[in-house]
N, C-alpha and C positions, 0 to 999 in steps of 0.2 A: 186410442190411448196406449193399448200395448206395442202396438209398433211403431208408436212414437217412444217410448221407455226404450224399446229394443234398441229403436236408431241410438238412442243418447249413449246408450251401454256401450254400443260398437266404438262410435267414436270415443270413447273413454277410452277404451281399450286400444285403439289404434292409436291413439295419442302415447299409451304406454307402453306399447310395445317399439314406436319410432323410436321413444327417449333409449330401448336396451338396444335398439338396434346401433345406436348411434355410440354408446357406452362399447359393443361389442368390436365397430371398430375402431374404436381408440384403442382397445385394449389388440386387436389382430393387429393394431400398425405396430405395434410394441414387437411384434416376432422377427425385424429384421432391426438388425445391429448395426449400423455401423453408418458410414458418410453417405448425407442426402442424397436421392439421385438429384439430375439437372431437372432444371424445367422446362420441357419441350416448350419448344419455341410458338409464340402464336401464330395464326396462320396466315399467310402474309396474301392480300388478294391482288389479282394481275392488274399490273399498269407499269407502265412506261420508265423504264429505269432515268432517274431523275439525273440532268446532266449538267456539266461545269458551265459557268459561266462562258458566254458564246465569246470564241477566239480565247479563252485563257489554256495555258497548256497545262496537261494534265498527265502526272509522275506513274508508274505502271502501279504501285501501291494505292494510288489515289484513286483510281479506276477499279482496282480488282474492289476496295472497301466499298466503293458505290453498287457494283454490279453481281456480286456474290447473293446478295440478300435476293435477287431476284432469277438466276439462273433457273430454271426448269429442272435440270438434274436436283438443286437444293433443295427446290420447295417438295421436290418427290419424297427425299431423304427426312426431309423435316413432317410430313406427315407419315410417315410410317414409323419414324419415331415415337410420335402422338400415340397414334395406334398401336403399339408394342406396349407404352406405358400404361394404355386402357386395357390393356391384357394384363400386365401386372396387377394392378389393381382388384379385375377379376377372381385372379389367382389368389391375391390377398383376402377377397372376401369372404371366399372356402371358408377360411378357419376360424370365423365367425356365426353365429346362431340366424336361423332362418326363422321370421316372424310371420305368421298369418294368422288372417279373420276368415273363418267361414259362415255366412249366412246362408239358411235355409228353409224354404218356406213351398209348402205340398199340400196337395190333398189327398189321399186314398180312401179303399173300399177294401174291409178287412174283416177278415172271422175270425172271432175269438171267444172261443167255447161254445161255438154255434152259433151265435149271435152276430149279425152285419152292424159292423162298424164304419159311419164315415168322420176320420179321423182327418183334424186339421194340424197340420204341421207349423211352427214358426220359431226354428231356431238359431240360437248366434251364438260361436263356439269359437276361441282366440288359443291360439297353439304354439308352441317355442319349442324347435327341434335343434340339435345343436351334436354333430359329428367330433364326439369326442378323440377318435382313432381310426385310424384308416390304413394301419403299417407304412406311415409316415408318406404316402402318395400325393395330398395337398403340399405339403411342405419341400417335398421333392420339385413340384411345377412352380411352385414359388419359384423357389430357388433357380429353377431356369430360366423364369421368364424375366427376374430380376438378371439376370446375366444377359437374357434374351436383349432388355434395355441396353445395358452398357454397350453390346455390340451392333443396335440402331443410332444409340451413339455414336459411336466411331463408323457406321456407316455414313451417317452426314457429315462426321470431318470428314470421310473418305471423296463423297460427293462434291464438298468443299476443296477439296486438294485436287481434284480432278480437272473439278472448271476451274481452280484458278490457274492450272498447269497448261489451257487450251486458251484460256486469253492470254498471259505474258508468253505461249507459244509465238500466236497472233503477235503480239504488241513487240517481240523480238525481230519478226520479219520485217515489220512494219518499218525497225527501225533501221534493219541493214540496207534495204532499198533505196528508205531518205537517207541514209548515210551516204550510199554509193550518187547518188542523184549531182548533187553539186561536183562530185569526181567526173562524170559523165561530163556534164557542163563546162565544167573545165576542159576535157580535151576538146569539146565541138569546138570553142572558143582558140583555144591553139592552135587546131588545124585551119579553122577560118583564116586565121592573120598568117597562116604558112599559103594557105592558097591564094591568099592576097598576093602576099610577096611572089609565089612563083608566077602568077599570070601579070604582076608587074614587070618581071624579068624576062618574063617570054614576050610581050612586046616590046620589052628593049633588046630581043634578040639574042639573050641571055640563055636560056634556056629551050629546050622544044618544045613544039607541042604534047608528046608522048608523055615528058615531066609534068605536063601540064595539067595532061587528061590522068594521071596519077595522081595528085593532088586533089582533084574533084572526087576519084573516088574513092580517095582516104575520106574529105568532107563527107561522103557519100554515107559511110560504116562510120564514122562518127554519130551522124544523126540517127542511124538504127540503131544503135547503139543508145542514146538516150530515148530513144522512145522508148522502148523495150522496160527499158529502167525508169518511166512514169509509167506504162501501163502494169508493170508489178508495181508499183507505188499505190495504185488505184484497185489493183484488184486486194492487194494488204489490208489499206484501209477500209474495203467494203466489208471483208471477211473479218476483223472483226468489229466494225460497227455491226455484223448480224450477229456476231456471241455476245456480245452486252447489252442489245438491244438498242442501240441510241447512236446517233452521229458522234466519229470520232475527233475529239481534239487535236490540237497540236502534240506531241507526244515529247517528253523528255527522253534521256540516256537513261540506262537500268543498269545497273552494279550488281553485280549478284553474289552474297557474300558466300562463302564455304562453310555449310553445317558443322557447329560446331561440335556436334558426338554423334557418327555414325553410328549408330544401331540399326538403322532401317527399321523403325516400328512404325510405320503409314500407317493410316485409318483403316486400307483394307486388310491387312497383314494383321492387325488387332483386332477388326471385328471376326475376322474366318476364329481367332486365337480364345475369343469369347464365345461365339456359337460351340466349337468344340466342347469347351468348359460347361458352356449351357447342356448340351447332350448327353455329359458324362453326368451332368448332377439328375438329370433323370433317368438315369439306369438306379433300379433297386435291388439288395442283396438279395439272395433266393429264400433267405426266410421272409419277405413280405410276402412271398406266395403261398403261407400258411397260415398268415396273420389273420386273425379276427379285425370285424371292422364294428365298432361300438359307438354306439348312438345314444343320446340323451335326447328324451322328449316329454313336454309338458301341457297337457291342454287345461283349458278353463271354460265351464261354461258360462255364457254371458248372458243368456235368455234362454227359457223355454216354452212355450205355448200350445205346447201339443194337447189337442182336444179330442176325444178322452185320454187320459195320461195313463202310458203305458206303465203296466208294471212295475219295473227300476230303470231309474233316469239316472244316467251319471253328470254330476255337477264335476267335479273335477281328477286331475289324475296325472299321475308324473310314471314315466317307464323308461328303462334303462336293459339296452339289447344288446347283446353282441350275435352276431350272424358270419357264419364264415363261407365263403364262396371257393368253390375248390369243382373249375370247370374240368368235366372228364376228357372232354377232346383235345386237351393240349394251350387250351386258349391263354391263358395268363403268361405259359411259358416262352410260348412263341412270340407273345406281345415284349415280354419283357429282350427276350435275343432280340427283337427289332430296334429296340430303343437301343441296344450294347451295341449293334452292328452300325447306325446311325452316327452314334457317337465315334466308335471307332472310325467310317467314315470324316464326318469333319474335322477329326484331328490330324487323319494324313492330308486333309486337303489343305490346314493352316501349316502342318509341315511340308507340303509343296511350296506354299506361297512364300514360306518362310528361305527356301531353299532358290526360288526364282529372285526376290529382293538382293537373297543375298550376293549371289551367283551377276547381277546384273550392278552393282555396288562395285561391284570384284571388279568387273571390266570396263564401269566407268574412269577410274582413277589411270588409268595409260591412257584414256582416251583426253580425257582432260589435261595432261602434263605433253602428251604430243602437240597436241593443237596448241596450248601456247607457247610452245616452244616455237609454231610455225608462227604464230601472230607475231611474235618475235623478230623473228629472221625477214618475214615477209615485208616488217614494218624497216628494217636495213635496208632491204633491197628495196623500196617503195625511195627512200631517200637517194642511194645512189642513180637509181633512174633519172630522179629531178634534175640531180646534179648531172646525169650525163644531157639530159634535154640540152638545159643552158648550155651547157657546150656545144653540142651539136648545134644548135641553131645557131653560135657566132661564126662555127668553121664553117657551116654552109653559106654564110652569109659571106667571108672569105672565099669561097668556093676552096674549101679543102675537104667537107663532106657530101655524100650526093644526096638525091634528096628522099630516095629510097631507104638511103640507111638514116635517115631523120625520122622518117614515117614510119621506121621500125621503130624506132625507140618512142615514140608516143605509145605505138598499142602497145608496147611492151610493158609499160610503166601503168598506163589501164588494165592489161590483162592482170599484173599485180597487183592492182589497188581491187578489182574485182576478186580474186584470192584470196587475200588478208579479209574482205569483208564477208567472204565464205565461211571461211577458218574462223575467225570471228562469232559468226552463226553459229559454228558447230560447238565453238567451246560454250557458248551461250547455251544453248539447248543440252550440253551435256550438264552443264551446272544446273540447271533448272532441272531437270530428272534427279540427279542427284540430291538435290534438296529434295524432292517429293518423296524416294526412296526411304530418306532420312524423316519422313516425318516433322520436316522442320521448313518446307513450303510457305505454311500460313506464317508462320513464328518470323520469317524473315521478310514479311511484310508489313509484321506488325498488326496482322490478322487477328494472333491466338489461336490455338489449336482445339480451341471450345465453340461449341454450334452457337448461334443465336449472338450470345456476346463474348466478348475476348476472358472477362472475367468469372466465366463460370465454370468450376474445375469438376474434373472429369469423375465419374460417379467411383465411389469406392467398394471397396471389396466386400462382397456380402457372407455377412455371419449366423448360423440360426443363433438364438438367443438361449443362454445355460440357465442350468437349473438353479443355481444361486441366483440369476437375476429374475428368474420366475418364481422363485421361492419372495423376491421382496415384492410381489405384489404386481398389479399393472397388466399381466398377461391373461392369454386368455385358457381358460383348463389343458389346452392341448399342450402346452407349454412346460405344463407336470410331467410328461412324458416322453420316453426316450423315442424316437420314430425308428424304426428299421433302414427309411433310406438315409441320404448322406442329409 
């Protein structure tokens, strides 16, 4: 019967203490101010990136949306996210009261005034301890692991900007080879119906043999010439059907528009810009290494059974401590220079990165305005070539050209159409860096530059919470007070 009373007390008790636990953190969520963080993303389990309708073609936009969500780099990003936010949380829980039950239940053999005692023990005792001050050290790791977040954040745009910069890399080659493919095509084709004609004219006597056996080995570097140009076609297509995971489509043309405000804030140029920010908010001034650390604690007894009953039994009792730690060997001081030197570290390292974005920004833009300038020109002379083809082939057909200077001007007109589709390449890949640089990657496929879905905007800037708005209620005591850190 008493340890059936006991049980019932506990759970009474532990029902009432979940209810302040739970009041507790409502009231610790109340300590940060400002725009919700996101919601990390759920966790996406491995299978087979889901793919287009078999034979329909499919736009580089269309493919990055299908194949982002399953990238290995993303789903990395997207759990360490998760993870970061379950540290925050942690962090938040600090500055909320700690609830326990203890139950106890003994026997001993004890003298008390000569006399052997065997005393039976059966106690249950419910306790509420609650870290009122601590010279502001939980609110400090708040505050960094909430920044901690925003720069797991922009570590999965980062992630996100990286793979899509390595498939539309992929999907750009992909498409200068089929581009070039049909140019290939076309000259075998040319040169076919030119060695037709000269080995018709050399058995009419027309020509030599020598012209002859020229002609065969133009046909000859014709066809190496397209093989070459499907076996890059095949090896394009395989690399990246392996970055998407899935067989590739037919592939459309990609337009790549020019960001519209360079700033260069990329994911990773912000996340290095946030850890900084996070580092620095946990450096505390030198007076929290003198600060007291003040505690409220409350217990309650919930049973007691001790047989025979000692002297004075305490039923209940509230106490309120301040204790100040002031280690002699140096240890708070040297803790705290590691955390400044830290910080000072990741700040030069987001001012490098800041200084590489930019520095590489700076040398894309002559790179970008040369190249098309040569797509340009290249794309003139591609034209005058045709135009001098058709000519050549009627003067030779006249015999006013020979057939050497014919056979030049085919590869000539290939070697340019091969060029232009180089140049081509390179202005593509400079545009494509350039948007990444720019931070506007995702955004110019319609992406979003938010993890998980397009519409979830990027976590806001965190506040501690003023003493006016803990004065109207809602907060939890630590909120009465000034902290020493930031």
């Amino acid at each position: 019967m008493v340890v059936r009373q006991v049980v019932q007390r506990v759970r009474r008790t532990a029902l009432a203490l979940a209810a302040c636990a739970v009041v507790a953190a409502a009231s610790a969520q109340d300590i940060i101010d400002g725009p919700p963080l996101p919601l990390p993303p759920e966790p996406v389990a491995p299978q087979r990136v889901p793919g287009p309708p078999p034979g329909q073609a499919e736009s580089l936009a269309e493919l990055l949306a299908r194949a982002l969500p399953f990238d290995p780099a993303v789903k990395v990003a997207a759990a360490q996210m998760a993870a970061t936010d379950q540290r925050r949380l942690q962090a938040q829980s600090r500055l909320g009261p700690t609830a326990s039950v203890t139950v106890l239940n003994g026997r001993a053999l004890e003298d008390e005034f000569g006399v052997d005692l065997k005393r039976h023990t059966d106690r249950a005792e419910a306790s509420l301890r609650w870290n009122l001050y601590n010279a502001g050290n939980d609110m400090a790791e708040l505050n960094g692991t909430v920044r901690d977040v925003e720069a797991a954040w922009q570590d999965l745009r980062r992630a996100r900007e990286e793979a899509a910069e390595r498939i539309a890399d992929a999907y750009l080659e992909l498409l200068r080879v089929e581009g070039l493919l049909p140019l290939a095509a076309a000259r075998l084709a040319s040169v076919q119906r030119l060695v037709a004609q000269v080995l018709q004219q050399n058995q009419a006597g027309k020509v030599s043999d020598a012209e002859a056996e020229q002609a065969r080995a133009s046909q000859l570097d014709a066809e190496i010439a397209l093989e070459q140009v499907e076996a890059e076609r095949d090896s394009a297509r395989q690399k990246l059907g392996r970055l998407v995971g899935d067989v590739v489509r037919p592939v459309l043309p990609a337009d790549l528009p020019a960001p519209l405000v360079l700033d260069g804030r990329p994911g990773s140029l912000l996340a290095a810009t946030l850890r900084a920010e996070a580092a620095r908010a946990r450096v505390r001034p030198l007076a929290s290494l003198l600060a007291p650390r003040i505690d409220l604690e409350a217990r309650n007894s919930l049973g007691d059974q001790t047989r025979p009953q000692q002297t004075t039994t305490q039923q209940r009792m509230w106490l309120l401590t301040a204790r100040w730690d002031l280690p002699l060997g140096g240890e708070a001081q040297a803790r705290r220079s590691e955390v400044e030197r830290r910080a000072e570290a990741a700040e030069a390292e987001a001012e490098r990165l800041a200084m590489g974005v930019r520095a590489e920004l700076d040398a894309l833009l002559p790179t970008i305005d040369n190249t098309a300038r040569a797509v340009s020109r290249l794309d003139q002379q591609i034209a005058q070539y045709t135009n001098l083809v058709k000519a050549g082939e009627l003067q030779f057909e006249a015999g006013r050209r020979t057939l050497a200077q014919l056979i030049q001007l085919h590869d000539s007109r290939f070697n340019a159409q091969q060029r232009r589709a180089d140049q081509h390449r390179k202005l593509q890949s400079a545009q494509l860096r350039r948007l990444s640089l720019s931070g506007a990657l995702l955004p110019a496929f319609g992406l979003g530059s938010a993890p998980g879905r397009a519409d979830t905007p990027a976590p806001g800037p965190w506040r501690p919470v003023s003493r006016r708005r803990a004065a109207q209620g809602g907060c939890s005591p630590r909120a009465f007070m000034r902290p020493f850190g930031p």
